[in-house]
N, C-alpha and C positions, 0 to 999 in steps of 0.2 A: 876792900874785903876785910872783918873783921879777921883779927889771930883768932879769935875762937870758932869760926868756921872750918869744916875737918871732912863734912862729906856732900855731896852735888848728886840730888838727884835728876836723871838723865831718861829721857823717854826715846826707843830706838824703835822705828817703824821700816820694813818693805816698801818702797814706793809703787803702785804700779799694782796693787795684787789686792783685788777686794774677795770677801772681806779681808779687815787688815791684818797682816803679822805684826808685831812687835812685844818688844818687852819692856820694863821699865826696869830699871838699877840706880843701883846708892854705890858709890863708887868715894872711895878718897878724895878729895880738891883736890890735893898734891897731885895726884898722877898726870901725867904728860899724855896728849894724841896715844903715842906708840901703845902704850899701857889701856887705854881706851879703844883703842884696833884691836887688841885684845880678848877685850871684854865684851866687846862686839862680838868678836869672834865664838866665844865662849858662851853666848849667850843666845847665840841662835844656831850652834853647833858646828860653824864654818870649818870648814877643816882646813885654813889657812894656807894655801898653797900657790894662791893667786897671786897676781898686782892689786894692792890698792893701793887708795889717798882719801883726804880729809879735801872736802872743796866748800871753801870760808871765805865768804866776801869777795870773791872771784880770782881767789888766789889756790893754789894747787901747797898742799901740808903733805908728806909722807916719809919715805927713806928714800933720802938722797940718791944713795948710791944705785939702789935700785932701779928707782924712776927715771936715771938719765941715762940707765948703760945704754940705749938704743934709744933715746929719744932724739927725734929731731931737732936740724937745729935752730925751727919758728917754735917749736913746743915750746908752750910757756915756762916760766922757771919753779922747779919744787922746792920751798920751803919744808927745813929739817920737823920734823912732826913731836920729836922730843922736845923740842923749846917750846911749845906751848902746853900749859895746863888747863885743867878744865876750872879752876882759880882765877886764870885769868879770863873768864866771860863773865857776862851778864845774865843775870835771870833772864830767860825767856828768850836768850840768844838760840839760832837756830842755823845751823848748816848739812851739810853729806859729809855720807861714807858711801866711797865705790868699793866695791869689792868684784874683784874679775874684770876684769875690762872686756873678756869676750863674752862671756853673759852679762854683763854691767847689771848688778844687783845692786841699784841705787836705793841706801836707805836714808831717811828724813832724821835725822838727831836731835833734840829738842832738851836744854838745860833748865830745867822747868825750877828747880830753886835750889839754894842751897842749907845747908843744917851744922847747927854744933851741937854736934851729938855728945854725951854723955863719955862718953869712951871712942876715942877715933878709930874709926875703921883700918885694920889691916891688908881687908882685901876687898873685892865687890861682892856684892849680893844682887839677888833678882826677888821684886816684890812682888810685881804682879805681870801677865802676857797672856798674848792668845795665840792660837793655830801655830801650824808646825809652818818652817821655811822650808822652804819649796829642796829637792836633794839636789846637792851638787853638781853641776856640771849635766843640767838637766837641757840646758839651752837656751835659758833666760826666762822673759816673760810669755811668750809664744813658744817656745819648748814645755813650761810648765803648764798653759794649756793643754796644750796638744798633751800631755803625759796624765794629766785629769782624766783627758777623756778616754786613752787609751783604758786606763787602769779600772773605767768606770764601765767600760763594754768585753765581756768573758768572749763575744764571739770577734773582737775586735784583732784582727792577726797579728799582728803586734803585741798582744797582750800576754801573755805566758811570757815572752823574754824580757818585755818592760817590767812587770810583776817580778824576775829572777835578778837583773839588775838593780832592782831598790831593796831588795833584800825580802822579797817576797811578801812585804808589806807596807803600806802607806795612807794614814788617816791625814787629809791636810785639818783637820781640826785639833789634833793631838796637842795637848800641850799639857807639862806633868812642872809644876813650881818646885816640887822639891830637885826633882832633876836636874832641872836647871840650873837652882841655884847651886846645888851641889860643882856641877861646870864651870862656873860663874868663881867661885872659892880657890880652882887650880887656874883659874883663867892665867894666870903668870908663870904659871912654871914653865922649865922648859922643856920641849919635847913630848909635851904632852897631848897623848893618843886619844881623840877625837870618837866617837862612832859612825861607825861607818853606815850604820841604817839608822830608822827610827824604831824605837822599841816597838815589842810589839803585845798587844791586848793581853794581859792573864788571863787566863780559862777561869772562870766560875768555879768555886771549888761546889763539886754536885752534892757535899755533906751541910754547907748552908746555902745554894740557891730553894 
């Protein structure tokens, strides 16, 4: 890789959910796994709370310490996820990101080029994405079915407390670029407060509709 490469454009998809989610970002080379779990994170509004890992050529990348406080002891071995950069792949390398192990929200990664940009990147950005990812802790793939159709039937019994639990509103088409990338800019801070719903539609202002 040339010194004068500085930023990896990165293409991040939902496995499993059509049509597709995902997003695309410009991200530092430099940055490590950890800092790209991150931006993942940040980029599809995870609220990070889970287990995850980086699964690359059929090896297991994530935090160590995490990954092994309770694993067994056939579980394969986790490679620290800070020693690798996104610097060190190839155009067109492709692996996972698990996020949750009990909804396993497996998403497809894809290192589609890299750039030397004019001015190096300080943090990520988001270019372009579609549809909103499914809320947390919904139940996976078959949970976020099932939560579609609740939300899409008013006489469905379940509906008025599923509609209160997402926060009273849920478009899976929603997706806002500036939002995001806005997200995507504090993707590395720390402690940094997530949304707990997805926004929700402004009202038409009735002096220009």
């Amino acid at each position: 890789m040339f010194e004068a490469v500085n930023a990896g454009e990165v293409r991040v998809s939902l496995d499993e959910i059509e049509p597709e989610v995902w997003r695309r970002l410009v991200l530092p080379s430099r940055w490590n796994l950890e800092q790209l779990h991150l931006a993942i994170q940040a980029a599809f509004n995870w609220w990070n709370y889970h287990l995850h890992e980086f699964q690359i050529g059929g090896l297991r990348y994530g935090d160590v310490e995490l990954l092994t406080e309770d694993a067994f002891d056939d579980d394969p071995r986790v490679f620290d996820f800070r020693e690798v950069r996104l610097r060190d792949f190839e155009e067109g390398a492709m692996f996972n990101y698990l996020y949750d192990f009990g909804d396993s929200w497996l998403h497809s990664v894809v290192i589609e080029k890299f750039a030397a940009l004019d001015v190096a990147p300080k943090h990520g950005t988001c270019i372009d994405g579609a549809r909103a990812r499914p809320p947390e802790d919904v139940g996976g793939v078959s949970g976020y079915e099932r939560f579609l159709e609740i939300m899409s039937d008013e006489t469905d019994p379940e509906h008025a407390d599923t509609k209160r639990w997402c926060g009273g509103h849920f478009d899976p088409e929603w997706f806002d670029l500036a939002v995001v990338d806005k997200d995507m800019r504090n993707a590395l801070r720390s402690n940094v407060k997530r949304r707990l719903h997805q926004p929700k539609p402004k009202r038409n202002d009735p002096t220009t509709a």
